[in-house]
PAZAPA-4460 file (N, C-alpha, C; in steps of 0.05 Angstrom, whole numbers, plus 32768, in hexadecimal, padded with zeros to 4 digits):
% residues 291
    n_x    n_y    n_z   ca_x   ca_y   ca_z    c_x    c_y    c_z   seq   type   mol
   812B   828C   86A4   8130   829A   86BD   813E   82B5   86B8     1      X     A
   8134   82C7   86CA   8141   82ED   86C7   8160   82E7   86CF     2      X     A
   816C   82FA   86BE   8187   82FA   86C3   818D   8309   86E2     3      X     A
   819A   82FE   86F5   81A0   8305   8714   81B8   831A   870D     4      X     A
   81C9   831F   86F6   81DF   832A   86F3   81DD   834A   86F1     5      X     A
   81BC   8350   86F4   81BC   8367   86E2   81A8   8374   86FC     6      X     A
   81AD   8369   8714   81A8   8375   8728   81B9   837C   8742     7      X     A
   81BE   8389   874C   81C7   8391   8760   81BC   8395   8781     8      X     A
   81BB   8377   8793   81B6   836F   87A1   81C3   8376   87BC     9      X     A
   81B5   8379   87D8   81C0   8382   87ED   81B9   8371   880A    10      X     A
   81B9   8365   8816   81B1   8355   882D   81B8   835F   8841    11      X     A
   81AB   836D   8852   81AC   8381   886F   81A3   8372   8879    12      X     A
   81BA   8366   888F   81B4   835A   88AB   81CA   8362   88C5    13      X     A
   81C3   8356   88D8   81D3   8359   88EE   81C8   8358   8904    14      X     A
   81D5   836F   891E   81C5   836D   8933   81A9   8379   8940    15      X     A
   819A   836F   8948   8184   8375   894A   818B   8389   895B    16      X     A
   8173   83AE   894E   8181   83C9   8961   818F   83D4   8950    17      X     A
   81A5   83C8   893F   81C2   83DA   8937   81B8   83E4   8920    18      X     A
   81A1   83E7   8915   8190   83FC   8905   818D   83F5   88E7    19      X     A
   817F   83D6   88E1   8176   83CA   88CE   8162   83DD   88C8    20      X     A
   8147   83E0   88CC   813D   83F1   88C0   813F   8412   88BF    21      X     A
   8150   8419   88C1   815E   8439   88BB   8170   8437   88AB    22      X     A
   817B   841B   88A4   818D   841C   8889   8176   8418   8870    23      X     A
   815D   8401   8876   8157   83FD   885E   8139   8412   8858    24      X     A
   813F   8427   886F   8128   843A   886C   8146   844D   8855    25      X     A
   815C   8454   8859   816B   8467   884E   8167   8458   8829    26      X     A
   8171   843A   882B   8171   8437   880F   8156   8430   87FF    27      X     A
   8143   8432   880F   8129   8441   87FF   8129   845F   87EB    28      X     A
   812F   8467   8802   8133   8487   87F9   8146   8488   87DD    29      X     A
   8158   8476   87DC   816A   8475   87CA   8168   8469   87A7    30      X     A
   814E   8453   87B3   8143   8452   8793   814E   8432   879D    31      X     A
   8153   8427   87B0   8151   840E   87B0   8132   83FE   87C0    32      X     A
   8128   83E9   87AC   8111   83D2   87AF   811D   83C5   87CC    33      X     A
   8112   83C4   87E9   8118   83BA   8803   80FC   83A6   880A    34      X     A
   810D   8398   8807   80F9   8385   881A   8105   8381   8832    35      X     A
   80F5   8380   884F   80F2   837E   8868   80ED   8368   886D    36      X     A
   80FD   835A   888A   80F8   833C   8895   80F2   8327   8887    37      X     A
   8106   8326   886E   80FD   8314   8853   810E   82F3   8863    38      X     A
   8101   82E1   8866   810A   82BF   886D   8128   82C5   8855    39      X     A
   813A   82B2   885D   814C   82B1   884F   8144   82A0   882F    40      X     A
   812E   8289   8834   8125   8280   881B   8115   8284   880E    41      X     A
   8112   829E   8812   8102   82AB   87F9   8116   82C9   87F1    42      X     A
   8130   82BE   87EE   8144   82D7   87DF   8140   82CC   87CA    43      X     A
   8141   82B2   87BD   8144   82AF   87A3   8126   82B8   8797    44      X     A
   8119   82AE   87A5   80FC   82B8   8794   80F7   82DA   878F    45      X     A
   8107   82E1   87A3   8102   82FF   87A1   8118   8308   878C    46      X     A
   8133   8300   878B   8149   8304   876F   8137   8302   8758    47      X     A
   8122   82E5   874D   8117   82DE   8737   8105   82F3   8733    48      X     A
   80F6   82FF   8746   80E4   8305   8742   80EA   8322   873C    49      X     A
   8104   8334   874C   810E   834B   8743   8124   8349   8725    50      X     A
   812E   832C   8713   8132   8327   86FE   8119   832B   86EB    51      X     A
   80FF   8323   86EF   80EB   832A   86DB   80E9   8340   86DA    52      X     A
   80E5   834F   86F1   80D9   8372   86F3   80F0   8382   86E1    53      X     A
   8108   8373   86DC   8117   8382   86C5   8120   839B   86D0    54      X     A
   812F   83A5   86C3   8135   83C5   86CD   8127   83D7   86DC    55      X     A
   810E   83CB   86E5   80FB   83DC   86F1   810C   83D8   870B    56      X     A
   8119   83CC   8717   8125   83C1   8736   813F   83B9   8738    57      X     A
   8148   83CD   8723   816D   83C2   8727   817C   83C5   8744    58      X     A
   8176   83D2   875A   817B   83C9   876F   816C   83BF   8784    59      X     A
   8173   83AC   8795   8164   839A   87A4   816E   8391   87C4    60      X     A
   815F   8395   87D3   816E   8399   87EE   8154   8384   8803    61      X     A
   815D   8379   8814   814E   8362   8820   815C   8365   883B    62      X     A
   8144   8363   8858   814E   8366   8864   8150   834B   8874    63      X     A
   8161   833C   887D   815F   8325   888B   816D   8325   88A5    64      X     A
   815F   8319   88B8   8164   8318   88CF   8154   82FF   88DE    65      X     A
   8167   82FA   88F9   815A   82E5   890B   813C   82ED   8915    66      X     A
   8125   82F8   890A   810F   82FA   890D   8104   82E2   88F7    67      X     A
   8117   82D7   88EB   810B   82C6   88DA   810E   829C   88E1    68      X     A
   8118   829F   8902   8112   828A   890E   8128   827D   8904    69      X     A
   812F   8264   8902   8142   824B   88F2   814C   824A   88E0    70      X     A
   8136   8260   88D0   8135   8265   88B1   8153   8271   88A9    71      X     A
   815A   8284   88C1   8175   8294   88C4   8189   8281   88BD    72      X     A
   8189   8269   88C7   81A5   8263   88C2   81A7   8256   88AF    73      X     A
   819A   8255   889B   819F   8248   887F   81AD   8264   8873    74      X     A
   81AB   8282   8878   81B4   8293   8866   81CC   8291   8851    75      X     A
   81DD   8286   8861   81FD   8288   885A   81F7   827B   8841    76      X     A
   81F4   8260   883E   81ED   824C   8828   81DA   825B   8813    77      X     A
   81C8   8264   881A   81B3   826F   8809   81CB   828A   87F2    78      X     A
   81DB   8293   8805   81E9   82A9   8800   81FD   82A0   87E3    79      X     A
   820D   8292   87F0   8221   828B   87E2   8210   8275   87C5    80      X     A
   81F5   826E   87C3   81E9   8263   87B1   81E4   8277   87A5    81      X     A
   81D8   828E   87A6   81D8   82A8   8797   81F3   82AF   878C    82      X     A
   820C   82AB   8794   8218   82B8   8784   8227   82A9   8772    83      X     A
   822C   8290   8779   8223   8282   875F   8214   827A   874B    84      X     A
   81F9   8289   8750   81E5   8291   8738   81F8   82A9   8731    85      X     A
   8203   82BD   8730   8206   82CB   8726   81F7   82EA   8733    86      X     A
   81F0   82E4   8742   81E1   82F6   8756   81F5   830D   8761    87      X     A
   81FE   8324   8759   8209   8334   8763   8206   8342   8784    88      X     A
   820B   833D   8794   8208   833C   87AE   8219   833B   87C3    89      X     A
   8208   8352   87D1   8223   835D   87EF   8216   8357   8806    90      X     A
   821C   8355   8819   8218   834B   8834   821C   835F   8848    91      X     A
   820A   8376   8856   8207   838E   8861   8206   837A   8886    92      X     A
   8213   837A   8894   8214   8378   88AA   8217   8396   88C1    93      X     A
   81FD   8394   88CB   8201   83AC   88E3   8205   83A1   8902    94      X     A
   821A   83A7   890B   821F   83AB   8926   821F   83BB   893A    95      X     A
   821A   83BD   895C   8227   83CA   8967   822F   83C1   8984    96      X     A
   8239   83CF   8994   823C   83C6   89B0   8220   83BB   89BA    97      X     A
   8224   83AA   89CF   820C   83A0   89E2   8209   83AF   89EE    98      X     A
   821A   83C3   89F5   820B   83D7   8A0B   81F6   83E6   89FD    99      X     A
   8201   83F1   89ED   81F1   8403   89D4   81DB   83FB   89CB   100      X     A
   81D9   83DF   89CA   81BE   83C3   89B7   81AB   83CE   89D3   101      X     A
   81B6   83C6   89EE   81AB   83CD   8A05   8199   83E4   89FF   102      X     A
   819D   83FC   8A06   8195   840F   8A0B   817F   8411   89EE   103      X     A
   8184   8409   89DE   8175   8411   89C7   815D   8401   89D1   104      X     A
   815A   83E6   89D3   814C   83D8   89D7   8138   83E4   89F3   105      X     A
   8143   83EA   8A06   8138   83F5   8A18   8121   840E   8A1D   106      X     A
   8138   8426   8A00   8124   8435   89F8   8110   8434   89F3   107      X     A
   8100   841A   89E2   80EC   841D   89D5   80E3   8407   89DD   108      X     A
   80EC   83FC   89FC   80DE   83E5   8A08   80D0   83D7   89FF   109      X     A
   80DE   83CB   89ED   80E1   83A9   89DE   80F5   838F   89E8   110      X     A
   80EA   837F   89E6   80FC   8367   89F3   8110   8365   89D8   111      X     A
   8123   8353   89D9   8130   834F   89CA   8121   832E   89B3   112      X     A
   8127   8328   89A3   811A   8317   8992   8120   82FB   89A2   113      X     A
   8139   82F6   89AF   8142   82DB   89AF   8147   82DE   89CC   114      X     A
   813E   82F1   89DE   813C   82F8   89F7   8135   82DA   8A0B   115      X     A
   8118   82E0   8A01   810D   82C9   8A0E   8103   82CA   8A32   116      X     A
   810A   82B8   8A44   8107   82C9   8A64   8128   82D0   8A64   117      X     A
   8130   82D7   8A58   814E   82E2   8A62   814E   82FD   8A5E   118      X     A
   8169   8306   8A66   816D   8325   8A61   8176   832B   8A46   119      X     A
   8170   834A   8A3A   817E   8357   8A2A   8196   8348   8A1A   120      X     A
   81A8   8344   8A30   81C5   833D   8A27   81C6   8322   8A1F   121      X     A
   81AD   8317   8A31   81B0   82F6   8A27   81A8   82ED   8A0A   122      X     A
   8191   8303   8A01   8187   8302   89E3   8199   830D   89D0   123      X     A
   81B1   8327   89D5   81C1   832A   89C6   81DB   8316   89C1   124      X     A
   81D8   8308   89D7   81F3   82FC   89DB   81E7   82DC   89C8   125      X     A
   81D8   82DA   89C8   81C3   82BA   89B4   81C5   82C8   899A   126      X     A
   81C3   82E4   899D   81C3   82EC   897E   81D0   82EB   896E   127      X     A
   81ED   82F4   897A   820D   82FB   8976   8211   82DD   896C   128      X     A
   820F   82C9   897B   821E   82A9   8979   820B   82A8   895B   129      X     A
   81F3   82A9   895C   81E8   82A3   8945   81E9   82A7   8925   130      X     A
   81F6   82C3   892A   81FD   82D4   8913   821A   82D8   8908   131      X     A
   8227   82C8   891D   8242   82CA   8915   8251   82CF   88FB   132      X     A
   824A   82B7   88F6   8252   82AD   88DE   8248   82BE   88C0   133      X     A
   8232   82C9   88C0   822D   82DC   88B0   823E   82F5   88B7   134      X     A
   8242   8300   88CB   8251   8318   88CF   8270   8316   88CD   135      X     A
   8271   82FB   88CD   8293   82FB   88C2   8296   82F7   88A2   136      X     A
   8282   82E9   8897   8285   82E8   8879   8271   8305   886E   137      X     A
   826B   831D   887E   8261   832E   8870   826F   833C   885C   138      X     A
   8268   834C   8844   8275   835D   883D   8278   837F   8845   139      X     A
   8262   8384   8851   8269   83A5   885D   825A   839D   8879   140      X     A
   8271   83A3   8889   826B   83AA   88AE   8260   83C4   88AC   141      X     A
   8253   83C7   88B6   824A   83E5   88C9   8245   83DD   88E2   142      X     A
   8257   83F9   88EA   8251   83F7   8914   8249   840B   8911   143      X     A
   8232   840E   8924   821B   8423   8929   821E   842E   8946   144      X     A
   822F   841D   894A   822E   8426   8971   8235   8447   8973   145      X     A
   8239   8456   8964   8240   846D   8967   822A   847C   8954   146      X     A
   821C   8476   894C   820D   847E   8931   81F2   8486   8937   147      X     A
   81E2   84A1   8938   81CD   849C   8943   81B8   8493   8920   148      X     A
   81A5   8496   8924   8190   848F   8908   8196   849E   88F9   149      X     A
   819B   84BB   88FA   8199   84CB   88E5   81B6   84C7   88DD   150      X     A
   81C6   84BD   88F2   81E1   84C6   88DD   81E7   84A4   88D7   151      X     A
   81D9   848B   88DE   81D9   8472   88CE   81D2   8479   88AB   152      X     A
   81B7   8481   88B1   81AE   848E   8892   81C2   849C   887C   153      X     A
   81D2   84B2   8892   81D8   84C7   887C   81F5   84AF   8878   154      X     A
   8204   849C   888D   8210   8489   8878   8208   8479   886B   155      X     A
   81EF   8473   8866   81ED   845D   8857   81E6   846D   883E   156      X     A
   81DF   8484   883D   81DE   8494   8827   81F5   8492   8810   157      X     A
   8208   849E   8829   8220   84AB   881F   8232   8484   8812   158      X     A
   822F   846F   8820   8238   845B   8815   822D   844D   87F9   159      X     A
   820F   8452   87FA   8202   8441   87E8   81F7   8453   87CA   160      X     A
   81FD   8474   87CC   81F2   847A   87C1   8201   8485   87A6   161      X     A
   8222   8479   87A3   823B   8484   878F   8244   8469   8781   162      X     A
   822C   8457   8786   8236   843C   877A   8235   843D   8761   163      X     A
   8224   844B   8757   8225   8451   8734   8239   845C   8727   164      X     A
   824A   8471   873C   825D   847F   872F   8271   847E   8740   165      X     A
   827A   846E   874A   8297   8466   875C   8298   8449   875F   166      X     A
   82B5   843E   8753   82B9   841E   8752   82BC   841C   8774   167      X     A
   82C4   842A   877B   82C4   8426   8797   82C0   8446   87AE   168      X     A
   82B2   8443   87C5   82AF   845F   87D4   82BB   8459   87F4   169      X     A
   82CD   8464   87F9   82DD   8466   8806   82CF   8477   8820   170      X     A
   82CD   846B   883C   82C4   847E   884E   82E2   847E   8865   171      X     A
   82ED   849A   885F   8304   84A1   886F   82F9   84A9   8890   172      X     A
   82FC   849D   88AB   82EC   84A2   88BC   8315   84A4   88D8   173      X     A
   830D   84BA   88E9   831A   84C6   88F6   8311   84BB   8915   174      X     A
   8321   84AC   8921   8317   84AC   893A   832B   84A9   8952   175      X     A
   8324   84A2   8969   8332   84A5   897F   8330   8489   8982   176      X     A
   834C   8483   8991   835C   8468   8997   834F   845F   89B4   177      X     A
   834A   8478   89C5   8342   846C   89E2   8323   8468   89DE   178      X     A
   8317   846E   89CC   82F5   846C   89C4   82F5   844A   89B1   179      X     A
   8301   8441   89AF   8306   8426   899F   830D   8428   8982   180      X     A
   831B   840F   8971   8316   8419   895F   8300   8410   8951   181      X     A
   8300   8417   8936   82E7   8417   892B   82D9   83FF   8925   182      X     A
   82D1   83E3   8924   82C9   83C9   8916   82BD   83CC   8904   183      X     A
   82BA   83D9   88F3   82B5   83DC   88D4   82CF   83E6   88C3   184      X     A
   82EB   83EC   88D3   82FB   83F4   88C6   8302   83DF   88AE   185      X     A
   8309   83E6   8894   831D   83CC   8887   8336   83CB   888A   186      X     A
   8348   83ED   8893   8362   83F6   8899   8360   840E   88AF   187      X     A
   8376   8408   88BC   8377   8420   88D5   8399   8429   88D8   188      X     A
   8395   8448   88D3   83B1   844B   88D5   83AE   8461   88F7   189      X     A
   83D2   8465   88F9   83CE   8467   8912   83DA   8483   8910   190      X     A
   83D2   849F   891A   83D7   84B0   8917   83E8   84C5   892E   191      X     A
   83E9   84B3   8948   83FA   84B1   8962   8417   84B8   895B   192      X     A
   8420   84AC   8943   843B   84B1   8946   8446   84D8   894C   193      X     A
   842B   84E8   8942   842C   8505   893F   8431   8511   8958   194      X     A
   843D   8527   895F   843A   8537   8978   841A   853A   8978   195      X     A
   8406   8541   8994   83F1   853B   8994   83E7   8560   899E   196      X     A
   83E1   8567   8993   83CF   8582   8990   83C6   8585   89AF   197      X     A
   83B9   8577   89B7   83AC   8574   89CF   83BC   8580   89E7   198      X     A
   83DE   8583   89ED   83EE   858B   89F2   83F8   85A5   89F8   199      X     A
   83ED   85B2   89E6   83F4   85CC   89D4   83D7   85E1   89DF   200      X     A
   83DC   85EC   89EC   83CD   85F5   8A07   83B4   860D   89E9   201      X     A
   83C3   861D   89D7   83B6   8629   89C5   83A4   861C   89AD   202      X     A
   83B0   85FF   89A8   8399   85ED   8999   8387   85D3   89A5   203      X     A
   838A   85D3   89C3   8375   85C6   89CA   8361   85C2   89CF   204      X     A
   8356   85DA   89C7   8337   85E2   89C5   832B   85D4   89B0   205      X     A
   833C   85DD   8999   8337   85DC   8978   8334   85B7   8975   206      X     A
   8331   85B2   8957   8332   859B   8948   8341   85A3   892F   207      X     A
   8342   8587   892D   8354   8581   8914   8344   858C   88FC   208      X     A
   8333   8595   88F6   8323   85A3   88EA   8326   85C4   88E3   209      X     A
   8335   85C9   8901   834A   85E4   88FB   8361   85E7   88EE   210      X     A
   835D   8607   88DD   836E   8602   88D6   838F   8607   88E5   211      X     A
   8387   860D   88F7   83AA   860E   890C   83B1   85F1   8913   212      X     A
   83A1   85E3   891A   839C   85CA   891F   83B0   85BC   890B   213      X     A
   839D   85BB   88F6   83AD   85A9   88DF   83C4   85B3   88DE   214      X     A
   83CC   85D7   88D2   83EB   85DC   88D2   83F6   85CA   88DE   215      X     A
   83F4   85CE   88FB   83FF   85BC   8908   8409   85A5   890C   216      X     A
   83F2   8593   8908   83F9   8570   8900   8405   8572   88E5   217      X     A
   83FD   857C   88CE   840A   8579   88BB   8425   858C   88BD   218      X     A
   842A   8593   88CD   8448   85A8   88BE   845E   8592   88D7   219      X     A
   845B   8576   88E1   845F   856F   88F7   8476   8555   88DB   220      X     A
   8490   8554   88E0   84A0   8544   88D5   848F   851F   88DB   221      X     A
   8492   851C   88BD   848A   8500   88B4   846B   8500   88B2   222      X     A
   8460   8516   88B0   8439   8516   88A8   8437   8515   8893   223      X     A
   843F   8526   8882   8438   8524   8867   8443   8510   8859   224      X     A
   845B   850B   8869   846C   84EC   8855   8454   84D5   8857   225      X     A
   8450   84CF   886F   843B   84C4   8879   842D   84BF   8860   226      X     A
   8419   84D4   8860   83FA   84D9   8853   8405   84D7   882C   227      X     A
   8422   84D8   882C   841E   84D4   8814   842E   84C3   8809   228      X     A
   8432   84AB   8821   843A   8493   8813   8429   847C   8819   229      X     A
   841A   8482   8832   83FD   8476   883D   83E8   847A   881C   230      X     A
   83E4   8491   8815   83D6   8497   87FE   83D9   8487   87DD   231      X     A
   83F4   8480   87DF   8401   8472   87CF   8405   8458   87D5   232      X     A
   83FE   844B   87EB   83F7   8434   87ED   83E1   842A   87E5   233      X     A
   83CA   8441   87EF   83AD   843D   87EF   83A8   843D   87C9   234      X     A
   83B6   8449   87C1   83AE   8448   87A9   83AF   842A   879C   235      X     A
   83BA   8413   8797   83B4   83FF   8787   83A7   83E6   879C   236      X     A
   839B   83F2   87B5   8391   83E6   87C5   8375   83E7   87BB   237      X     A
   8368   8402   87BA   8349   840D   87AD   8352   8402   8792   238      X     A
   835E   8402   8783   835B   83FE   876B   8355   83E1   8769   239      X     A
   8365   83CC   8774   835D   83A9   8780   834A   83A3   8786   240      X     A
   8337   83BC   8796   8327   83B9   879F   8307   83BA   8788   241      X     A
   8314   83D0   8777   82F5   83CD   8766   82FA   83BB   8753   242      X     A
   8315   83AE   874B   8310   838F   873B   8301   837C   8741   243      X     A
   8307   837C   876F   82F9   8367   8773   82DE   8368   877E   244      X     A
   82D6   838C   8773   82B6   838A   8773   82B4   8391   8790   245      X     A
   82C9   839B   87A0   82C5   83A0   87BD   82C1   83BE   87BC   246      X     A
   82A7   83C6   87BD   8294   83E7   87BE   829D   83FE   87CC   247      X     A
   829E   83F0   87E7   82AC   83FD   87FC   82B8   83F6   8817   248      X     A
   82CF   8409   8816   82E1   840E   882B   82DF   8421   883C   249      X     A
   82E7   8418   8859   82E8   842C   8864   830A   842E   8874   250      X     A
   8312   843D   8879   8326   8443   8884   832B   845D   889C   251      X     A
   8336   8455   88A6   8338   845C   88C1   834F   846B   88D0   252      X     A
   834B   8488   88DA   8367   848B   88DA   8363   8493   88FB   253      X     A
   8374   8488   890B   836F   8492   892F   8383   849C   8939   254      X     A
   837B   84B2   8957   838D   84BA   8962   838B   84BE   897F   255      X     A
   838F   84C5   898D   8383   84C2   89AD   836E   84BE   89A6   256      X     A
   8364   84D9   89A2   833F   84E4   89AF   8333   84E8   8994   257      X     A
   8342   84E4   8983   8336   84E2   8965   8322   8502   8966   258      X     A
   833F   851A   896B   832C   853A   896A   833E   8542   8954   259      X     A
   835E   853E   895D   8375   8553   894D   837D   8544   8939   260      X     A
   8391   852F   893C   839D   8524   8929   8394   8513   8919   261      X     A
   837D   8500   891B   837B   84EF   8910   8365   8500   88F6   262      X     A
   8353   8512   890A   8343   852A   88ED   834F   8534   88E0   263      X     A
   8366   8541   88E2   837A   854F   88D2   8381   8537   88BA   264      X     A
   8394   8525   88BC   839A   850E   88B5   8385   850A   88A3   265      X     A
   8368   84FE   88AD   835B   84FF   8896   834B   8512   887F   266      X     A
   8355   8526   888B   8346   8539   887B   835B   8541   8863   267      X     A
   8379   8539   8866   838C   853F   8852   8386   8524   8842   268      X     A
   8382   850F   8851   838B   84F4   8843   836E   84F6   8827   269      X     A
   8357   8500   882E   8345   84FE   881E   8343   8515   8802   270      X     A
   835B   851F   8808   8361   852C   87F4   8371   851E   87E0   271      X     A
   8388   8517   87EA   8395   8501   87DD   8389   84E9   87CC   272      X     A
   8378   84DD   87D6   836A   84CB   87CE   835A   84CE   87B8   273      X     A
   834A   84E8   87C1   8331   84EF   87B3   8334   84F0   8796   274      X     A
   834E   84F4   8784   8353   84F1   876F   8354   84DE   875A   275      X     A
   8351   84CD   876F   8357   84AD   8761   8340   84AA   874D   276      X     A
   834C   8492   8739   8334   8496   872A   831F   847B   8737   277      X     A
   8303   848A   8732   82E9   8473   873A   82EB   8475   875C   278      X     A
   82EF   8483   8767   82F6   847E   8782   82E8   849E   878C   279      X     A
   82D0   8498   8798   82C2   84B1   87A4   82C8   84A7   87C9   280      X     A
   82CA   84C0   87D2   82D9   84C8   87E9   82C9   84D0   87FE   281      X     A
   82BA   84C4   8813   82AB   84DA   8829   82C0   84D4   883D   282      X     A
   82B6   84E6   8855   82C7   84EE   8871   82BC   84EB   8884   283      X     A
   82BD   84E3   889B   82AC   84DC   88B5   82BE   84DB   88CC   284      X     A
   82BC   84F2   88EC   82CB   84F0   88F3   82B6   84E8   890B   285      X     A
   82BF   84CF   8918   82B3   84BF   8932   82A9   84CC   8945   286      X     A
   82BC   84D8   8955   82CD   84DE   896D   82C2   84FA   896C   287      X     A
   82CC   850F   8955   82CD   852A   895D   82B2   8531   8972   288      X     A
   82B1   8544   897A   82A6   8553   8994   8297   853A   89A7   289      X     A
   82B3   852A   89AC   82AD   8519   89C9   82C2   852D   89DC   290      X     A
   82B5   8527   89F5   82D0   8535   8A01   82EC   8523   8A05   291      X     A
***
């Protein structure tokens, strides 16, 4: 039998809408082998069969979802039997709001899969109970509720495409507290404690992306202590993290409206970071140009 150790395996599932195939259309592009609406019991046949092809297919990505009937709920088991083969393997869960699943679905006036004579909400809400349990033992959440396709893509780019040369990639993301927070966060710091720009009748136009802006938040007593003992925490946290083979983080930094402080904040903190060793750094700010 092909060694499973010498592949690098990906299982994209979640909610139906929250943009399964726009992730595994991005890691095409990327030089990863995708299989689409694969039954959960035929992962192993597909691992053996990407173990013969040998280096021709060192990465491997499968998309599973409740389109696959009953078959769905054996995944978990099938999962955790892979990785005691030795099967190197992450668990890609996409989510987003029901309102959002809504409207998408509507767009392109399709029923929902598990719909049935009910509404919309009734097939997301059969979906949700169904999938639970995979989305709590996943290894990377993505929420898309804010995400249109192109910019799902350009993260799944930016996540999947530094795994060769970063033990771990870090996505620093800036947002606003009254907009929610994020459900893909792994850490959220809170950047409220700052006087708030918004205030300040000459930088409320601007973002934290200015540079008056930042002066500002950063020249503001306890920011930089902040950012550089926050920084120094984070450090043997990522480092824990690529012992235990955990790829990526995301972290989260919020503020009202996620425009002034919380972008400023992260745009210093990813400097800090960015040094570390094995640890590549992107930036993503939620919120900016909401009103």
């Amino acid at each position: 039998m092909a060694d499973a150790r010498q592949h690098e395996m990906l299982i994209v599932t979640g909610m139906s809408g929250a943009g399964r195939s726009t992730v595994a259309n991005a890691l095409e592009d990327l030089g990863w082998y995708v299989v689409d609406n694969l039954p959960p019991q035929m992962l192993r046949p597909f691992v053996d069969l990407a173990g013969r092809a040998g280096s021709s297919l060192p990465k491997i990505a499968a998309v599973v979802d409740i389109r696959g009937g009953n078959f769905f709920s054996e995944l978990q088991e099938i999962i955790q039997a892979l990785r005691a083969g030795g099967t190197e393997l992450r668990v890609v869960f996409l989510d987003a709001s029901d309102d959002v699943l809504v409207r998408r679905f509507e767009s392109v006036r399709r029923p929902h899969p598990l719909q049935g004579d009910g509404t919309l909400l009734d097939g997301i809400a059969a979906e949700r109970a169904r999938i639970a349990a995979i989305r709590g033992a996943s290894d990377i959440l993505i929420d898309t509720t804010e995400l249109n396709i192109h910019q799902l893509a350009t993260a799944t780019r930016e996540r999947f495409s530094e795994q060769d040369v970063a033990g771990v990639s870090v996505t620093l993301l800036s947002f606003g507290f009254k907009y929610g927070v994020p459900t893909d966060a792994d850490m959220v710091a809170d950047a409220r404690f700052l006087p708030n720009p918004f205030w300040v009748p000459e930088l409320r136009p601007h973002t934290g992306l200015d540079g008056d802006v930042a002066d500002y938040v950063l020249g503001q007593p306890g920011a930089h202590e902040f950012l550089e003992r926050y920084a120094a925490a984070l450090e043997p946290v990522l480092a824990g993290y690529q012992r235990e083979n955990k790829r990526h983080v995301t972290i989260a930094v919020g503020c009202t409206g996620g425009k002034h402080r919380s972008v400023a904040m992260v745009k210093e903190l990813s400097t800090l970071i960015g040094g570390l060793p094995r640890v590549a750094v992107s930036v993503r700010h939620r919120d900016l140009g909401r009103e």
